[in-house]
PDB file as gemmi writes it, atoms N, CA and C in Angstrom:
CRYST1    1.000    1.000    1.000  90.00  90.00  90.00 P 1                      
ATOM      1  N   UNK A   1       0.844  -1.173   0.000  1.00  0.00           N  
ATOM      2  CA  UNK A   1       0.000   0.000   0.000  1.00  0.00           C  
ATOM      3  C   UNK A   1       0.893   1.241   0.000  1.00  0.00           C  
ATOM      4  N   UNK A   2       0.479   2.338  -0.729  1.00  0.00           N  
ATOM      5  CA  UNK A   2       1.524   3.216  -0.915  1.00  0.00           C  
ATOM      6  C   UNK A   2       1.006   4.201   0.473  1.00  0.00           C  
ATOM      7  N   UNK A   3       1.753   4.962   0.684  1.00  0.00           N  
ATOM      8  CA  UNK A   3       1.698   5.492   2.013  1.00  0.00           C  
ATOM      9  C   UNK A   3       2.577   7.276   1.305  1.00  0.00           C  
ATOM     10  N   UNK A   4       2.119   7.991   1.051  1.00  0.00           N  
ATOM     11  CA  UNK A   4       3.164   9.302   0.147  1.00  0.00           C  
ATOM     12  C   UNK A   4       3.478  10.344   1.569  1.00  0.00           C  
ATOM     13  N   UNK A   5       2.415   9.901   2.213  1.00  0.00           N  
ATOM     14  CA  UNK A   5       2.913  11.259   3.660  1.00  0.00           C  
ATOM     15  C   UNK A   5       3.329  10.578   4.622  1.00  0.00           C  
ATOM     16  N   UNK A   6       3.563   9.104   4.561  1.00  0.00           N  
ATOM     17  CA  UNK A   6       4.591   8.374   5.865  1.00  0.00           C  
ATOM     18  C   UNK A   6       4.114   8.267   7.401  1.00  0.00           C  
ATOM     19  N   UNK A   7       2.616   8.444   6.817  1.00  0.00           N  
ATOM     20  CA  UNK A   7       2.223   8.475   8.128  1.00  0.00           C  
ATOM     21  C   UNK A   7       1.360   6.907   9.098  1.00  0.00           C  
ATOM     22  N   UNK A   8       1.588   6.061   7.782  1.00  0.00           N  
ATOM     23  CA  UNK A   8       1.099   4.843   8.801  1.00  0.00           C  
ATOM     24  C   UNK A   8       1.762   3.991   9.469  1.00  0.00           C  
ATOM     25  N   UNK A   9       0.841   3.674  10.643  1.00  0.00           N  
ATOM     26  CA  UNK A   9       1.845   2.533  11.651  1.00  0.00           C  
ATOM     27  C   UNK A   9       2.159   1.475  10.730  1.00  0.00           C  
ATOM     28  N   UNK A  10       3.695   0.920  11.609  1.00  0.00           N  
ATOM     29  CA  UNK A  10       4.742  -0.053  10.993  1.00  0.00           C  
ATOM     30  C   UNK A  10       5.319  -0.128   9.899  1.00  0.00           C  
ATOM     31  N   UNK A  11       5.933  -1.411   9.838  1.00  0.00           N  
ATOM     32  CA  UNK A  11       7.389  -1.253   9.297  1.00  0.00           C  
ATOM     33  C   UNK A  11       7.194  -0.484   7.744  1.00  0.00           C  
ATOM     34  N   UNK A  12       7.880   0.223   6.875  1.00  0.00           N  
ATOM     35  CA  UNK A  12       7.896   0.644   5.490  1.00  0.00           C  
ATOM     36  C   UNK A  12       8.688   0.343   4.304  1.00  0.00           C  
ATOM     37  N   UNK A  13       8.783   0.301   3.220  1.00  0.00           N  
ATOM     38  CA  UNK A  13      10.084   0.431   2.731  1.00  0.00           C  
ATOM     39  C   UNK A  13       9.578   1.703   1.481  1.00  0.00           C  
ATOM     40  N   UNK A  14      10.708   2.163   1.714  1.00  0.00           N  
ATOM     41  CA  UNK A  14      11.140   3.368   0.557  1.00  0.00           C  
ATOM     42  C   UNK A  14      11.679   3.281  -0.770  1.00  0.00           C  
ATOM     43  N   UNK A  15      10.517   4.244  -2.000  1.00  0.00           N  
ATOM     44  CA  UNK A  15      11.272   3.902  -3.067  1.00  0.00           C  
ATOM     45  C   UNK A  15      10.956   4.985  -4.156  1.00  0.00           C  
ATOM     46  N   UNK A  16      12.026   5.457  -4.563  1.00  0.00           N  
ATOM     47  CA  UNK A  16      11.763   6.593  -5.376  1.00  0.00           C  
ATOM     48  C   UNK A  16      10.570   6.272  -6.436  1.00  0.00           C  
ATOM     49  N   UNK A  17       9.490   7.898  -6.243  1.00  0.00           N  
ATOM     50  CA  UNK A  17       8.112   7.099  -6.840  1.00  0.00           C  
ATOM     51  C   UNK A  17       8.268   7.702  -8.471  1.00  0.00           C  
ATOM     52  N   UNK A  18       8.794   5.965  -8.951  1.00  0.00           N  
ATOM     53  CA  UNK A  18       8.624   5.985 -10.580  1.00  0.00           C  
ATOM     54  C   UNK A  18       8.224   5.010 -10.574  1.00  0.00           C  
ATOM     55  N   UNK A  19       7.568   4.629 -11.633  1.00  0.00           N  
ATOM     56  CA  UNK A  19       7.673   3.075 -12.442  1.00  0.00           C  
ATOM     57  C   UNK A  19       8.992   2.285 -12.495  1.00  0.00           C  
ATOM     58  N   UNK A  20       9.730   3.035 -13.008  1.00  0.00           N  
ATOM     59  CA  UNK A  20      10.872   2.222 -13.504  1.00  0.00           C  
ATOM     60  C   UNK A  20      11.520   1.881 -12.159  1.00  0.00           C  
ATOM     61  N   UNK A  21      11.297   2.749 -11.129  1.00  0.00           N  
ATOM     62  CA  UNK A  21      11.881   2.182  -9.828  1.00  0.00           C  
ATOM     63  C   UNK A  21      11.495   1.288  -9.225  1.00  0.00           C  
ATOM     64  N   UNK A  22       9.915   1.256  -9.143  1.00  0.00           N  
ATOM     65  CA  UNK A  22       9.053  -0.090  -8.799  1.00  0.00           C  
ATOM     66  C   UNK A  22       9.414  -1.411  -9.371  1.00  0.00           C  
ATOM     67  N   UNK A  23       9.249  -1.377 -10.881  1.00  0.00           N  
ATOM     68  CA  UNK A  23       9.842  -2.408 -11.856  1.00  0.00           C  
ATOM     69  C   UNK A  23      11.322  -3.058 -11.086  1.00  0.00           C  
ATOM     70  N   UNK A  24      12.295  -2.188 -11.000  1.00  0.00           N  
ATOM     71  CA  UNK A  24      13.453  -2.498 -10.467  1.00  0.00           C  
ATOM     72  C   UNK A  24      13.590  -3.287  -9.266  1.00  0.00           C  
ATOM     73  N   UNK A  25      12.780  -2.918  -7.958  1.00  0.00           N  
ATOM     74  CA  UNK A  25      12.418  -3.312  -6.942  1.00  0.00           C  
ATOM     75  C   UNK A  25      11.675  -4.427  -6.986  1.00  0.00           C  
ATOM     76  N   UNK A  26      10.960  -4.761  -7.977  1.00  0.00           N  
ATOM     77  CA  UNK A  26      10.442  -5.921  -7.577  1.00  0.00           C  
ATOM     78  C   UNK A  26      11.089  -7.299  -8.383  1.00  0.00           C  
ATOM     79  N   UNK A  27      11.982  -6.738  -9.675  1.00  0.00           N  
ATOM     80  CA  UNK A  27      13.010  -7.409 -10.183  1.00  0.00           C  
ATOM     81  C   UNK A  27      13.945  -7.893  -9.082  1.00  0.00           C  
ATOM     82  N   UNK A  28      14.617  -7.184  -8.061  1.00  0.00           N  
ATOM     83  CA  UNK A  28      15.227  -7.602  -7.014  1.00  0.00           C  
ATOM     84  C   UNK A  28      15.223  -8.489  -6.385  1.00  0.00           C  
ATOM     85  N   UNK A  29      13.848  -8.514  -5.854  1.00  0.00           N  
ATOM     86  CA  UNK A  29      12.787  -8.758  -4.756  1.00  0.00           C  
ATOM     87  C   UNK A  29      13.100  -7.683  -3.564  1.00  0.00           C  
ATOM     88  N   UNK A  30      13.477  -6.685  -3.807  1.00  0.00           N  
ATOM     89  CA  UNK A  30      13.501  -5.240  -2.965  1.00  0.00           C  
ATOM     90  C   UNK A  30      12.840  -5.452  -1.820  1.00  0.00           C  
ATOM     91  N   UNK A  31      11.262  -5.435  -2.146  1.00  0.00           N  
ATOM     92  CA  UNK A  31      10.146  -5.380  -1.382  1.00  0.00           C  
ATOM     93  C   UNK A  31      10.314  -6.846  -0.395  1.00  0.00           C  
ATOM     94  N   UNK A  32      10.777  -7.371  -0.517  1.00  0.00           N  
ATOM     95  CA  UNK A  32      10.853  -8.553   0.506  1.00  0.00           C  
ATOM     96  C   UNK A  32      11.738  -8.513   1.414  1.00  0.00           C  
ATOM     97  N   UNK A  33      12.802  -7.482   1.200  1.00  0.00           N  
ATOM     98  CA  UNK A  33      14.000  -8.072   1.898  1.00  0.00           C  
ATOM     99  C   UNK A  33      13.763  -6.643   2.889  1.00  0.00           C  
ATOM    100  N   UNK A  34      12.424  -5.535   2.352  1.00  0.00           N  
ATOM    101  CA  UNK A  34      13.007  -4.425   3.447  1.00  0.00           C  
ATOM    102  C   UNK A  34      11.772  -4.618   3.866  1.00  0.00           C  
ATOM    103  N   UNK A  35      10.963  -5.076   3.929  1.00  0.00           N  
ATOM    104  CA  UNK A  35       9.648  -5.558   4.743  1.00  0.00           C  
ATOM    105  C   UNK A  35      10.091  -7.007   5.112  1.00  0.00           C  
ATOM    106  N   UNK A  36      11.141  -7.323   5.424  1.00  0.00           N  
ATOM    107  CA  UNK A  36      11.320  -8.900   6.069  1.00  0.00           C  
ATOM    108  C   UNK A  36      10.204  -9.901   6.411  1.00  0.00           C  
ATOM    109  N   UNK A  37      10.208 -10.178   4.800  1.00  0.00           N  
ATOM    110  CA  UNK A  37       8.716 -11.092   4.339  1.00  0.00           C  
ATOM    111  C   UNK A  37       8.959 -12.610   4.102  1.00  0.00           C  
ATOM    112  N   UNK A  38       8.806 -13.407   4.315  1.00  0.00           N  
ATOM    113  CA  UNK A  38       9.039 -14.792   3.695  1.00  0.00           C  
ATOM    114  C   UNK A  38       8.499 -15.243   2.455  1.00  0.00           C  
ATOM    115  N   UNK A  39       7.579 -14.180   1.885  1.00  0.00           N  
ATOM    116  CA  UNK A  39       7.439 -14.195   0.705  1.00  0.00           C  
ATOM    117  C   UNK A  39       6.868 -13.061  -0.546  1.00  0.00           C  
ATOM    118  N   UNK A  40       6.727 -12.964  -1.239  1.00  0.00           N  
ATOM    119  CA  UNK A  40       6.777 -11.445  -1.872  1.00  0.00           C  
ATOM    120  C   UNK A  40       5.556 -11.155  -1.715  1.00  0.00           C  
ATOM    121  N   UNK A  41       5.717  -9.665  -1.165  1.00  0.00           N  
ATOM    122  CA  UNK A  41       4.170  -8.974  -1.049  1.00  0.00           C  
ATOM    123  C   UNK A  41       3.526  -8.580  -2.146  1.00  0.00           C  
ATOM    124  N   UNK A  42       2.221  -8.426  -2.028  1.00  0.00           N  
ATOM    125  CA  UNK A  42       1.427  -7.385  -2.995  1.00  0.00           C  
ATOM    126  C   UNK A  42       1.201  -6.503  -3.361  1.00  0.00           C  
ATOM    127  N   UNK A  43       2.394  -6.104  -4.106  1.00  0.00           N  
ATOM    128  CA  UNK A  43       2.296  -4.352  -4.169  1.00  0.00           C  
ATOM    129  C   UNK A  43       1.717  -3.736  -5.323  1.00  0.00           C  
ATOM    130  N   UNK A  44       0.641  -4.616  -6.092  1.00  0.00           N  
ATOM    131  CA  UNK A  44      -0.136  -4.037  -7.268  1.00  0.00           C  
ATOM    132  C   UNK A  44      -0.646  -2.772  -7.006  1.00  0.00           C  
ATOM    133  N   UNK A  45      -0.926  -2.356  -5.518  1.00  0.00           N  
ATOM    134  CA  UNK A  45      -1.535  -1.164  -5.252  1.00  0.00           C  
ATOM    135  C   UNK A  45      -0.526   0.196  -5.458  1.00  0.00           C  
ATOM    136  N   UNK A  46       0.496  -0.559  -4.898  1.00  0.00           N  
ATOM    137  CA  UNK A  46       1.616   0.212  -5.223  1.00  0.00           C  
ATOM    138  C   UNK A  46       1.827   0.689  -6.990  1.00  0.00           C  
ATOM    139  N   UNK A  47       2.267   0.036  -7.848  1.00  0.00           N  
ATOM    140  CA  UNK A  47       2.234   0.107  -9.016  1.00  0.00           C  
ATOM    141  C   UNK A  47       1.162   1.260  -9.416  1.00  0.00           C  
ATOM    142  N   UNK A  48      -0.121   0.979  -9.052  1.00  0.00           N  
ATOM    143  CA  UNK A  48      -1.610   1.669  -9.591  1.00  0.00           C  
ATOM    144  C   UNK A  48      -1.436   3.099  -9.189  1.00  0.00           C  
ATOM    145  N   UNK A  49      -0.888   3.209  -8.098  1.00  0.00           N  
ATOM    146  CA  UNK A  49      -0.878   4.896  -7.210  1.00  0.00           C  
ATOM    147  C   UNK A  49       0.643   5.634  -7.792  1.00  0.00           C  
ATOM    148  N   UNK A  50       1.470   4.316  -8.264  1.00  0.00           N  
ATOM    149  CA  UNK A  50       2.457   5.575  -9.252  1.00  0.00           C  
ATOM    150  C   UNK A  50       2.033   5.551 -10.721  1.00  0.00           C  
ATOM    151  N   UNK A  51       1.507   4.422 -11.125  1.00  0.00           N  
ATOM    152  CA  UNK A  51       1.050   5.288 -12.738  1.00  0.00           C  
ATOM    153  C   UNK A  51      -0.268   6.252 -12.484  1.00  0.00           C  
ATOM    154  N   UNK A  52      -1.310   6.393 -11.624  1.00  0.00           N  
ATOM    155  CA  UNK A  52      -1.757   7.134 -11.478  1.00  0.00           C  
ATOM    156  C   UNK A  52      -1.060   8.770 -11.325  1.00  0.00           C  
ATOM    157  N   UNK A  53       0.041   8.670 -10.195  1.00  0.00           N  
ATOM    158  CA  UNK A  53       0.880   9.605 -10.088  1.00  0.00           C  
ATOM    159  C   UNK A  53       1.249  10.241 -11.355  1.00  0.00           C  
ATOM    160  N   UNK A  54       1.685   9.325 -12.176  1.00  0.00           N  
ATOM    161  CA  UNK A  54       2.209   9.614 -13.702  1.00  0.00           C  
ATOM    162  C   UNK A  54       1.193  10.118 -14.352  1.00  0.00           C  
ATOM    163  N   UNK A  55       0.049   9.373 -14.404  1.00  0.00           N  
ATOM    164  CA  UNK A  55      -1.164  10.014 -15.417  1.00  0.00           C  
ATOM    165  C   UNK A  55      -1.242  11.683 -15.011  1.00  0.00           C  
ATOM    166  N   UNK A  56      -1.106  11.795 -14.043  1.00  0.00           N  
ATOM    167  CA  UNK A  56      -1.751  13.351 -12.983  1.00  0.00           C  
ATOM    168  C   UNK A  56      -0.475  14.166 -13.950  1.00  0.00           C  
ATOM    169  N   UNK A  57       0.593  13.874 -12.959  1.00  0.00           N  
ATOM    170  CA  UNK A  57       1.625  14.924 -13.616  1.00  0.00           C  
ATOM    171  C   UNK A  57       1.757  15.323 -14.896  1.00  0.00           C  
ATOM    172  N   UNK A  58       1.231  14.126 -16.039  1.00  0.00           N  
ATOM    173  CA  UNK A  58       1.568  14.180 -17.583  1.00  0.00           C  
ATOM    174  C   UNK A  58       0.350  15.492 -17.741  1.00  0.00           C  
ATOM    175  N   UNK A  59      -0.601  15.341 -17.260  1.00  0.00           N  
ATOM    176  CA  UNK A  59      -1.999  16.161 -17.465  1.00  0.00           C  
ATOM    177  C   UNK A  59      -1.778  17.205 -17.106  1.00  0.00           C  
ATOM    178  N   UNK A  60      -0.991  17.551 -16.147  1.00  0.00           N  
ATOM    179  CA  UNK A  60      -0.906  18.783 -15.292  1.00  0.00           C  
ATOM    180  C   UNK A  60       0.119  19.614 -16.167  1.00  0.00           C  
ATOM    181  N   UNK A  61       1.056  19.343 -17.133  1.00  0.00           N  
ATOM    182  CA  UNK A  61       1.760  20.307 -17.328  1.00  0.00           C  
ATOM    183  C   UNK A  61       1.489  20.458 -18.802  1.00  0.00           C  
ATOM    184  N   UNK A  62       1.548  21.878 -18.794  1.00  0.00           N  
ATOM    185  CA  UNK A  62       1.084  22.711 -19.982  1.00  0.00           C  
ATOM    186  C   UNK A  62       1.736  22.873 -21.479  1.00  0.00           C  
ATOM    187  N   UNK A  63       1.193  22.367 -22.299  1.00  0.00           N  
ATOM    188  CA  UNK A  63       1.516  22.538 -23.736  1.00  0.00           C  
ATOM    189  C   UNK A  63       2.337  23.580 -23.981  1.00  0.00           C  
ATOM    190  N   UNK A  64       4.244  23.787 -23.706  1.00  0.00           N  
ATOM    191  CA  UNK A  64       4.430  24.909 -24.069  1.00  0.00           C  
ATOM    192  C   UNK A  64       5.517  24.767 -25.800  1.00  0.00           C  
ATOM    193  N   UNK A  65       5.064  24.281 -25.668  1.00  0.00           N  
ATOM    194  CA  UNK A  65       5.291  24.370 -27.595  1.00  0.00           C  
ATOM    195  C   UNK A  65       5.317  25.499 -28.586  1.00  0.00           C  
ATOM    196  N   UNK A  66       3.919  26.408 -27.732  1.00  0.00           N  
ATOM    197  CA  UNK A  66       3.691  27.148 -29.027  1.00  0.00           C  
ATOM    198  C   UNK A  66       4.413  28.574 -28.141  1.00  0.00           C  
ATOM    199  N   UNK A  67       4.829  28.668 -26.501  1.00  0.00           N  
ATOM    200  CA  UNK A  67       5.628  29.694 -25.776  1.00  0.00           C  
ATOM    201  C   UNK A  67       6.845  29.285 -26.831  1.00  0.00           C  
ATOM    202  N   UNK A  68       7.550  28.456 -26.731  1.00  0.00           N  
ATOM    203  CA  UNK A  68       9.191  28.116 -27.296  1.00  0.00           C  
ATOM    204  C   UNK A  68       9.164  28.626 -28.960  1.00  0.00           C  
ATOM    205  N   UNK A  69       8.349  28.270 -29.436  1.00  0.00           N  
ATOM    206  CA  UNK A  69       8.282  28.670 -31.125  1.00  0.00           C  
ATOM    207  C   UNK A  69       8.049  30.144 -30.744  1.00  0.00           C  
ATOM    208  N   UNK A  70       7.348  30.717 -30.052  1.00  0.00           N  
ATOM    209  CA  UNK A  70       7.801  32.423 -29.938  1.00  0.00           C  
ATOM    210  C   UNK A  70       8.963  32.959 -29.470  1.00  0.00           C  
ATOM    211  N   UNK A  71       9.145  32.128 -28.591  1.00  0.00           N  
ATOM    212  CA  UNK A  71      10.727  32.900 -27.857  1.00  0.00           C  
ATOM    213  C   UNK A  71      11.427  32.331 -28.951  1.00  0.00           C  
ATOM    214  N   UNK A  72      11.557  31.568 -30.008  1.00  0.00           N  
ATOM    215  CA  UNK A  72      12.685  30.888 -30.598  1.00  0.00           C  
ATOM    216  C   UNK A  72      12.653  32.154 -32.055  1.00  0.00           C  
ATOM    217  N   UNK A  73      11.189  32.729 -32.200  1.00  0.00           N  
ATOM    218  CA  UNK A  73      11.200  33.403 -33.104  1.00  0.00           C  
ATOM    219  C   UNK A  73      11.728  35.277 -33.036  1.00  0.00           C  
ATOM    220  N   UNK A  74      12.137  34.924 -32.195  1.00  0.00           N  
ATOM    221  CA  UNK A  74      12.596  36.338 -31.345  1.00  0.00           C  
ATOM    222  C   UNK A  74      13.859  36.480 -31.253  1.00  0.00           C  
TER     223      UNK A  74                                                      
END                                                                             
C-alpha cells in the first residue's frame, strides 16, 4: 500500500516514486528483503498509485510548444 505522507503505523520500505523504480524493486525482490517477508508482497496497489501519479503529472503540465516557437522566433 503506498503510504506518500509516511504516516502509517509499521514497518515501510522506501522507493523513489517511478515506475521504472518499482519495476526495479520488484526485479530484485527489494520489497521482501526491506519488509522482512518470507514471501513477496502485494504491491499491485503500489504500481496503480504511481502510474496514477504519472497520469496526474503528464496532465498537469502545460503545452508549451507554441511559448518556445515564440521565444525561438525572437
Amino acid at each position: 500500500m503506498a503510504d506518500p505522507k509516511a504516516v502509517m503505523p509499521g514497518r515501510g520500505a522506501w522507493l523513489t516514486p517511478t515506475v521504472d523504480a518499482y519495476e526495479l524493486a520488484v526485479k530484485r525482490r527489494a520489497f521482501r528483503r526491506a519488509l522482512r517477508l518470507d514471501r513477496e508482497p502485494d504491491t499491485s496497489s503500489v504500481l496503480e498509485y504511481l502510474q496514477g501519479r504519472t497520469a496526474e503529472r503528464t496532465s498537469e503540465r502545460p503545452d508549451t510548444t507554441e511559448q518556445a516557437e515564440r521565444l525561438m522566433d525572437n
